[in-house]
N, C-alpha and C positions, 0 to 999 in steps of 0.2 A: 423429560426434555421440554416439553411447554404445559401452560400452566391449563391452556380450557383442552378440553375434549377435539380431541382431530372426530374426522367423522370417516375419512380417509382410512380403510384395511392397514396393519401392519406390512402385508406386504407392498403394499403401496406407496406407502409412507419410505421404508427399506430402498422401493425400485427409483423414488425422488433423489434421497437422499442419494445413491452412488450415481445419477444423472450429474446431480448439483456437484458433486468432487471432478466428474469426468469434463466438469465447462461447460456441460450443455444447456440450452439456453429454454427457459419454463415453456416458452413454448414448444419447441422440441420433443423437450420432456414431456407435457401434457399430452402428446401423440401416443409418442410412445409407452407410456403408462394406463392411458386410458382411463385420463381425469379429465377435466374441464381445462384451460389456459388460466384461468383467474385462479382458480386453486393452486397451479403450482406455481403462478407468480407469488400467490399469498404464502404459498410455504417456503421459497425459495427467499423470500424479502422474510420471513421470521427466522429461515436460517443464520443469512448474514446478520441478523442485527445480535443473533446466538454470540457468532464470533468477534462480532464488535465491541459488545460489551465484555467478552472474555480479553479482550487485545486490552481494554480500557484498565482491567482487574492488572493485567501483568504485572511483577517484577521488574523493576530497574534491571538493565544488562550491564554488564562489566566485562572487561578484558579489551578485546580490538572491536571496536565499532563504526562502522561506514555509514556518515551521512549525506545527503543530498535532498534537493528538492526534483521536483520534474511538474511538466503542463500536461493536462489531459483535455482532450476534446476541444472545440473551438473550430474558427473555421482554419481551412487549410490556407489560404490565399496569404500574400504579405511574411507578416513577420509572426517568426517564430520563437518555443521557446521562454524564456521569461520578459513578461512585457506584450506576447500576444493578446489579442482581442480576445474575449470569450472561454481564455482557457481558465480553467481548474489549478493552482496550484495546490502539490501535495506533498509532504515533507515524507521522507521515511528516513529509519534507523534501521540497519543488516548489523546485527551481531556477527561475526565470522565464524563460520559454519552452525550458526543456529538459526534464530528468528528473528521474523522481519515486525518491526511497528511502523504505521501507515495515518497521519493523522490530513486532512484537508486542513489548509492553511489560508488566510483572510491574503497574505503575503509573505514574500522571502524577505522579510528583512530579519535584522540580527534580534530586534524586541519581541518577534514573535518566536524566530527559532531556538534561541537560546531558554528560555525557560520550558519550555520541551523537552531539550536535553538536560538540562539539568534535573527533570525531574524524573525521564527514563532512561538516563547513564550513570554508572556509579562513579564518585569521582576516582580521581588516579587512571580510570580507562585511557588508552589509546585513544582518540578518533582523527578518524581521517577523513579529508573535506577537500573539494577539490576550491580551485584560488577566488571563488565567489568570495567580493567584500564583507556580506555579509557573518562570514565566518571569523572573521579578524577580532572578535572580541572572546574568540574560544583563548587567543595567546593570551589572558590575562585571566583566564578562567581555572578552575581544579581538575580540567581534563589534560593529558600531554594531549598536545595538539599537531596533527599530522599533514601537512598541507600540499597535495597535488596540483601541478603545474601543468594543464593539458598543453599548455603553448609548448613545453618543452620536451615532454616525456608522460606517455600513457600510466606507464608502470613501471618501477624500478623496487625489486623483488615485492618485499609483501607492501611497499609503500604505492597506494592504488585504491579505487573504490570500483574499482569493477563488478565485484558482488551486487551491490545497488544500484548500480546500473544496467546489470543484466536482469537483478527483479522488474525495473520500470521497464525494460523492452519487452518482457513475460509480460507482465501486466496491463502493456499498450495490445500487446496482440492479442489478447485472453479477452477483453474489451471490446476489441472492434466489432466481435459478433453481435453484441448486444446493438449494434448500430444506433444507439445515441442513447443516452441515460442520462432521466430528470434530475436535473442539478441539489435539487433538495434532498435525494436519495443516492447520491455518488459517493457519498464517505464510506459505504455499507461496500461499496466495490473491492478497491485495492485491497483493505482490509482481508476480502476473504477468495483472493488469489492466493493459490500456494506457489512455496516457495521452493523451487528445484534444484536438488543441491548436482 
């Protein structure tokens, strides 16, 4: 599982690892394991970056695909959402009823997000996208493209991205313990939230 020598007991290493899946937070962990804090930040940050670069290895998905962007962190005050101060945007992909890809995006516009999708959807996919502009160049693209109207209607049978939306309210709440995460180390997050079917 890593490449230098832990120094950390197996069972230790073991008692980390099912902290890190339960959310708990290194320091927590370090309590209750009965390692140092910096030790299980260090192993907790080698974790994710496990899964990050495994999310990065993936498979293009095919079939029904729900995508969206969302903001994370920033201050609360003002405006929200996209176009707040200080936020995070972060693009994901929900396959329906499989897995979620999570990438940090510079922006929502259609040049950053569409070659994302193009490169983690197969074409002929489904995706569905709720009525952000930015999506309007999916109608001219190799995906059937499935376009949600919140103004109108949340859901109308399977046409919806509520999957990906219910991941980024899992993953705003899964987050908030960590009470603020350095923005140079934030991509290593969403990625390694799991996804509750």
């Amino acid at each position: 599982m890593y490449e230098r020598k832990s120094r950390l007991s197996p069972q230790k290493r073991a008692r980390l690892i099912e902290h890190f899946i339960a959310g708990t937070t290194a320091r927590a962990a370090a309590q209750l394991v009965d390692v140092n804090k910096n030790t299980a930040a260090t192993f907790f940050t080698r974790l994710r970056k496990i899964i990050a670069d495994e999310m990065e290895k993936a498979s293009p998905f095919d079939g029904e695909i729900e995508v969206d962007e969302s903001y994370f962190g920033g201050v609360r005050k003002g405006k929200r959402g996209r176009g707040a101060a200080g936020k995070v945007p972060v693009f994901g992909l929900l396959k329906r009823g499989g897995r979620v890809y999570t990438v940090m995006i510079p922006n929502a516009r259609s040049t950053t997000l569409l070659p994302i999708m193009e490169r983690m959807i197969l074409p002929d996919s489904i995706v569905y996208t709720d009525a952000f502009r930015s999506y309007d160049a999916l109608d001219v693209s190799d995906f059937h493209h499935v376009r949600i109207n919140h103004s109108e209607r949340f859901v109308d049978r399977q046409n919806h991205i509520n999957g990906i939306e219910n991941f980024w309210n899992q993953a705003k709440r899964h987050l908030r313990r960590f009470n603020g995460i350095p923005r140079d180390s934030f991509f290593l997050f969403p990625k390694s939230v799991k996804k509750l079917h």
